[in-house]
Each structure stands twice: as C-alpha cells, then as structure tokens.
N, C-alpha and C positions, 0 to 999 in steps of 0.2 A: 895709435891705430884703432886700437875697443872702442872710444870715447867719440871717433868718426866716425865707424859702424854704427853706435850705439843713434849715432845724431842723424846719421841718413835713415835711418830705420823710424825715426819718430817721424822725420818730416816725410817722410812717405805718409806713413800712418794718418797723418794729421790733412796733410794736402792730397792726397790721391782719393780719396772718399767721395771730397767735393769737385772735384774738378771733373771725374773721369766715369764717376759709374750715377745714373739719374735712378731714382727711388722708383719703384713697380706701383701702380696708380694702386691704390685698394678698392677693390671690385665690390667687398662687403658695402662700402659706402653708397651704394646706388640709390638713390631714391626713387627710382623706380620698382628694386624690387625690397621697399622698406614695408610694407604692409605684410608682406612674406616673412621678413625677417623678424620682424615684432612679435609674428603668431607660430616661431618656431618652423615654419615650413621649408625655409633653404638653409643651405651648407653652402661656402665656401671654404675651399681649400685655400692654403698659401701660393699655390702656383694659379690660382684665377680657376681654376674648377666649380663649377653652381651644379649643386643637387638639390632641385624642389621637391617635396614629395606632396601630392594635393588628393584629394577625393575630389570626383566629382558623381554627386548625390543628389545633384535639383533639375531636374528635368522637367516643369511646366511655371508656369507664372502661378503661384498658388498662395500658401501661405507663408512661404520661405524658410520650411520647415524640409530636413532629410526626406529623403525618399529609401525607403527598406533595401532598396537594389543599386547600384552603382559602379565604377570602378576605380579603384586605386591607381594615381597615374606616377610612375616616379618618371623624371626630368633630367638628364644628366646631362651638361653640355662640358665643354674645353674650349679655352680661347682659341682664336686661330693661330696665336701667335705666343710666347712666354712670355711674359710681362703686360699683358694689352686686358682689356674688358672688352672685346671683341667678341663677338660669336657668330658664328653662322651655320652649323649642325650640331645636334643633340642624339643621343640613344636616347630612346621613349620604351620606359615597360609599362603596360599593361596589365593587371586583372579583374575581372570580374567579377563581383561578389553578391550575394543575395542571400538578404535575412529576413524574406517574405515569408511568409505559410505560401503563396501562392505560385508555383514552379512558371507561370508565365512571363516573369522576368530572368530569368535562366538563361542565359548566353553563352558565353565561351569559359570553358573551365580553365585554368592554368594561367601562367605567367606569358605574356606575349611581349618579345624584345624587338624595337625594331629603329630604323634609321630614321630621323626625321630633319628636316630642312629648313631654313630660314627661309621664307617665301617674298627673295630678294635677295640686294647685300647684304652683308655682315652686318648685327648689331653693336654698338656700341653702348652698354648699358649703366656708364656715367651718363650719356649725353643727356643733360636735363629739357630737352625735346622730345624724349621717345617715350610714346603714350601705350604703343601696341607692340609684339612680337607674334607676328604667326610664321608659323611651323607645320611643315606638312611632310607627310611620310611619300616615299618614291612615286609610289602610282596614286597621288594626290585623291586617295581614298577617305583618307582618317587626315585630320590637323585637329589643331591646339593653338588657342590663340589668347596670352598672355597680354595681361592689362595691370596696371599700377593699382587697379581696384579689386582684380580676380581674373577668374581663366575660364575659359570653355573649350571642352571636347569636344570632336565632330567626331560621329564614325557613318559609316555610307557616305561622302561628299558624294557629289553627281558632278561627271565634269561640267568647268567653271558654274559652279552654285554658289551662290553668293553667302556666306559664312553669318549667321545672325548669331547677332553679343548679343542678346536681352533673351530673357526666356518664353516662350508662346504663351500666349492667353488665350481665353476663349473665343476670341475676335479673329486670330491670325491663322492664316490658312500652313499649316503642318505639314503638308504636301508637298508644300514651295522647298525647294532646299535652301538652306541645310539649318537643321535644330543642332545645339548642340545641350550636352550635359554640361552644368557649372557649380560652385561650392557652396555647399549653404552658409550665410553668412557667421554660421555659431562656430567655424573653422579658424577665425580672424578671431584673434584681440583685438580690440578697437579701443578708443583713451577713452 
C-alpha cells in the first residue's frame, strides 16, 4: 500500500504541473518598457505589479540638459487581472521640487497621490505593438504619456487638448495645449 501512495504521489507530481496549471507570462520581459529597465527606473513585482519612478526635468527644446525645477513622478500600476501584463489604471504620485535661486519655479509643495487612467482599453505591455500608453487622471486635468523611448507629464490639460510628445521650441506656439514636462535623456543608460 506505501509503495502505491508513494507512486501516485510522484505521478501527480510529475504530470499535474504540465498538464493543469500554464506559467504567468513575465511582465519583466516587455520590450517596451526595456529602456526603463536597463536605466534602473521600473520594479516589477512577482505577481505583475510595475513601479516606474521618473523625473521629469526638460520642459523646452533647448539643449537637453535638466532644468533646476521639476517633479518626481512615481507610477504604480496592478494587472487587471493575476497572472496577465494587462493594465488599465495606475496610482500616480507627485512632487514638486526646486533647486533654483529663483522662487519662480515654486509650485505645489508636498507629495500628491492620485488616480490615473488608461485613456482606453486595458494595455497589454508584452504586446510588441504598443508604442504609447497615456494615462490620464479623473478630471482629465494632468496625464502622463509613456513611450518605449521616454514619458511626458501634462499638468493644466484643457479639455480635449491635444497632448504634444516633443518638447516646444522657439518656433511653436506654447499657448496651444498642451506642453508637457519630459526626462532628460542623462536618466537612461543607453549601449
């Protein structure tokens, strides 16, 4: 009777593994957010949890050097689902920060936590098609729009303003919405 126990216990072991339970995709492996992960900027958890943590410091087309003022953005998103690389809302914190002499850049003091949205369905951030993720907070005031190459902060959106990825030059009217803030490229390791 041991020697039965002993033998259904192995061919369990051996055959239930593969037949009954499928492997959880690995979220780390996304190439889309691999520029991130190379320069130290996301966390993954095991259950599919992503925490980015980014500055964004370049606020005009200049010379691609920091700006003294800025905010720290951290990224926290959850699958929608256990097992999946799905997303489709984030908690987004906020702060402000300023190492000017100049108190003109001076904004909001403190840590700001807040809801934000996938502006859409749910991502899938294995799918080696997805170039963009924006995100926008409830009263589509503030978004964050994630790219395989880097991210940009809006804050003021004006409703439906159209979200500009490049940063303003002297040529482009500033007026128009929406600028946002983005990372100076000395953020990234690059090969």
């Amino acid at each position: 009777m041991r020697n039965k126990s002993i033998s259904i216990v192995l061919f369990i072991a051996l055959i239930v593994p593969h037949c009954a339970f499928a492997e959880s995709p690995d979220c780390a492996s996304s190439t889309f957010l691999k520029r991130y992960s190379k320069s130290d900027l996301v966390k993954f958890s095991p259950a599919g949890a992503i925490e980015l943590q980014l500055v964004a410091d370049l606020h005009a087309a200049d010379c691609g050097a920091p700006d003294c003022y800025g905010t720290k953005v951290r990224i926290s998103m959850k699958p929608v689902r256990a097992g999946s690389c799905q997303y489709s809302d984030a908690v987004v914190e906020t702060e402000d920060y300023n190492n000017c002499k100049d108190e003109v850049f001076t904004k909001n003091a403190g840590k700001e936590n807040e809801a934000f949205f996938v502006n859409g369905p749910a991502v899938n951030i294995l799918e080696p098609q997805l170039t963009e993720i924006k995100l926008m907070n409830k009263s589509r005031t503030r978004a964050i729009v994630l790219s395989s190459d880097g991210f940009f902060y809006f804050e003021d959106v004006k409703p439906k303003g159209k979200l500009h990825t490049w940063l303003p030059s002297d040529d482009d009217d500033e007026r128009k919405c929406c600028w946002g803030a983005s990372m100076a490229k000395g953020h990234f390791k690059e090969d």
